[in-house]
C-alpha positions in Angstrom: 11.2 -0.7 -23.5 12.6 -4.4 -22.2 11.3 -5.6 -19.1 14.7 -5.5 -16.7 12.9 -8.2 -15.0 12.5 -10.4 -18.1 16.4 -10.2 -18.7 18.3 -13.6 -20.2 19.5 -13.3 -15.8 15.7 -13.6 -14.7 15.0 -16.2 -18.0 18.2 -18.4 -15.9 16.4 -17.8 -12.3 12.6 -18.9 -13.6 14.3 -22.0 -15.0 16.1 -23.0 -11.9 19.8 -21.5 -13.0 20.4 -18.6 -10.1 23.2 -16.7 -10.5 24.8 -15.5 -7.6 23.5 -11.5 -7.9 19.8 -12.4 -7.9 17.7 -10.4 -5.5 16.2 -12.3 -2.7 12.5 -11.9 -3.9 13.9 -13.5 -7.2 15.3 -15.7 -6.2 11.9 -17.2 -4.1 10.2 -16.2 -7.1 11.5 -19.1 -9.0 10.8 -21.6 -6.6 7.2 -20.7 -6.2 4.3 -22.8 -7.0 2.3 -21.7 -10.4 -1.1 -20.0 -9.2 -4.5 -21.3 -9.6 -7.8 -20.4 -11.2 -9.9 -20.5 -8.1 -7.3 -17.8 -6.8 -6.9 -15.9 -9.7 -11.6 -15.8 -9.7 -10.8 -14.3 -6.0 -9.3 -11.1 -7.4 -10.6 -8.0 -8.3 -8.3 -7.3 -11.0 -9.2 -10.3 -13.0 -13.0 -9.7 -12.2 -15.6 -10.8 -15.4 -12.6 -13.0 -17.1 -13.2 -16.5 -18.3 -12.1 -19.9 -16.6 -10.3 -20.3 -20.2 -8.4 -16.9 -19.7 -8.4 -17.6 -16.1 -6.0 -20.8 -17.0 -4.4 -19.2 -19.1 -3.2 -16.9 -16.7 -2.3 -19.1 -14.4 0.3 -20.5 -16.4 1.5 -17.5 -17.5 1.7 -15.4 -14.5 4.5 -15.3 -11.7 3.9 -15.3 -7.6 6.9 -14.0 -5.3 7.0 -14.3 -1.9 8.9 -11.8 0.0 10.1 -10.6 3.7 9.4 -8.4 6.0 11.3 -4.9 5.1 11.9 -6.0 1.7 11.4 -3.4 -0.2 9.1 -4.1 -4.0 10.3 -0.2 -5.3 10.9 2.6 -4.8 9.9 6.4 -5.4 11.0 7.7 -8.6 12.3 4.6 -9.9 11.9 4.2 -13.5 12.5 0.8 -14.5 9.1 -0.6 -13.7 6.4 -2.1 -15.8 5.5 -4.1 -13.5 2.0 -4.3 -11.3 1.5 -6.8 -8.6 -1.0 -8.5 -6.5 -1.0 -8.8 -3.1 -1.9 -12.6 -2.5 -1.4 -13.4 1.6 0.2 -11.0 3.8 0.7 -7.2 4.4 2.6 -4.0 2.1 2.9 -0.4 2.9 3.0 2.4 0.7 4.5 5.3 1.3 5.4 8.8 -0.2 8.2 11.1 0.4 6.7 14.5 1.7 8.3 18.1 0.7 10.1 18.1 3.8 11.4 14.3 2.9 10.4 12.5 5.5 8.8 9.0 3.9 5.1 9.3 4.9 2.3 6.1 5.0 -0.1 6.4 2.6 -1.7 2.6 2.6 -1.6 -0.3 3.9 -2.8 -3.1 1.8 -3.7 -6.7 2.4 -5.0 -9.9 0.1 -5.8 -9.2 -3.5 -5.1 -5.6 -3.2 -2.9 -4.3 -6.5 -0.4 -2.1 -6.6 2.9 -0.8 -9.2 -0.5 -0.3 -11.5 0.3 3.6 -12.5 3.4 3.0 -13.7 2.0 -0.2 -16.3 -0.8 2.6 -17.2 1.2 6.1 -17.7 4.5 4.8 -17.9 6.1 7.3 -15.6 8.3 6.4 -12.8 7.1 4.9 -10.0 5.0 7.3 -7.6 5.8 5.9 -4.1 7.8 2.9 -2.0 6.2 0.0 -1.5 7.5 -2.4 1.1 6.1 -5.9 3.3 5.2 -5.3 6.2 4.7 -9.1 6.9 5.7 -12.4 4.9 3.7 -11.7 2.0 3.3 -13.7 -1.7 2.7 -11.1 -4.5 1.3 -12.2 -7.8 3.6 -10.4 -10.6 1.4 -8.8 -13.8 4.6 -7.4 -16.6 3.5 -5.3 -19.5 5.1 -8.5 -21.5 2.3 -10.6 -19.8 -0.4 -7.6 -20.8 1.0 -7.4 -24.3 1.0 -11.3 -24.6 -2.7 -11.0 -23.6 -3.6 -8.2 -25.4 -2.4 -10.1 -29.2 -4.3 -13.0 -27.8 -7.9 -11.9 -26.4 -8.5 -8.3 -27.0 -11.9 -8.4 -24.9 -10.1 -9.8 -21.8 -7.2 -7.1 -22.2 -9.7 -5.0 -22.0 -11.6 -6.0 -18.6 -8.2 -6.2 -16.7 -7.8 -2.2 -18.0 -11.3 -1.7 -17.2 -10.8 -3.3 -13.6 -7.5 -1.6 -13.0 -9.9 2.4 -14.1 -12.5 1.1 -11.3 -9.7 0.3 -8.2 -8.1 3.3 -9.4 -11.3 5.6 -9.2 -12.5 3.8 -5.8 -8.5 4.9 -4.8 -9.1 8.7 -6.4 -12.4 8.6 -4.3 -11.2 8.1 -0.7 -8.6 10.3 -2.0 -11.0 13.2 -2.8 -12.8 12.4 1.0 -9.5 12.4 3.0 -8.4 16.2 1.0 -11.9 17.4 1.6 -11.7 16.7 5.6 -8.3 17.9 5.9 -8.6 21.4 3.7 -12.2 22.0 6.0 -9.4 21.7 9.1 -7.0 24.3 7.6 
């Protein structure tokens, strides 16, 4: 499946051509500054990775910046195969409840990820994620992961590996909160 966000439309807004519908986040998105290795070392996801790979990503990957209320995806949609990074700023996460009323699940802050499910399992995307605050997102497509995966097997590998860990640490606090709230009931 294409990357709707690596269209020929996208290919003119990275290179400076912006057509007249481009989002707002794309259109900062290709004005942004490329990112650098000492940021990139900061981060989690790109934890154990060498100052090689490190460059390479820098050249490769994309940083965003985006407003307050502007909205990264939502719920259920399916065209994502995107993860991102928060680099400055603040995003929320929320989940629509039975009862549909759009419930907080996280807030998250620098070098937090998120959009990571959906690059894993391929399923639509499992809540909304919106800025709470100017924020700059670094932007991970499965076109970046495939690009590094033909390239350095071993570092594909650690970024997978790093995504399993923030995802168990996630499914931990997870297992705390249901634990607290089912010994309430």
């Amino acid at each position: 499946m294409r990357d709707p966000l690596r269209t020929a439309r996208s290919r003119r807004i990275l290179f400076g051509v912006i057509p007249s519908n481009a989002t707002k986040a794309q259109v900062r998105e290709a004005h942004e500054s490329p990112i650098t290795i000492a940021t990139l070392r900061e981060i989690g996801l790109f934890g154990a990775l060498s100052d090689d790979v490190l460059e390479r990503l820098s050249k490769m990957l994309k940083t965003m910046r985006v407003s307050p209320g502007d909205t990264i995806f939502h719920e259920g949609d399916g065209s994502g195969r995107e993860m991102y990074v928060v680099l400055d700023g603040e995003m929320e996460v929320s989940k629509r409840s039975r009862r549909g009323r759009d419930m907080r699940v996280a807030i998250l802050g620098p070098n937090d990820c998120f959009g990571e499910m959906s690059m894993i399992d391929m399923q639509n995307r499992s809540a909304t994620v919106r800025a709470l605050a100017p924020s700059r997102l670094l932007r991970v497509t499965s076109e970046d992961m495939d690009a590094l995966y033909r390239a350095d097997l071993k570092s594909y590998a650690l970024i997978v590996l790093n995504i399993a860990r923030d995802m168990s640490r996630r499914l931990r606090v997870t297992d705390g909160i249901l634990a607290d709230f089912t010994a309430n009931v």
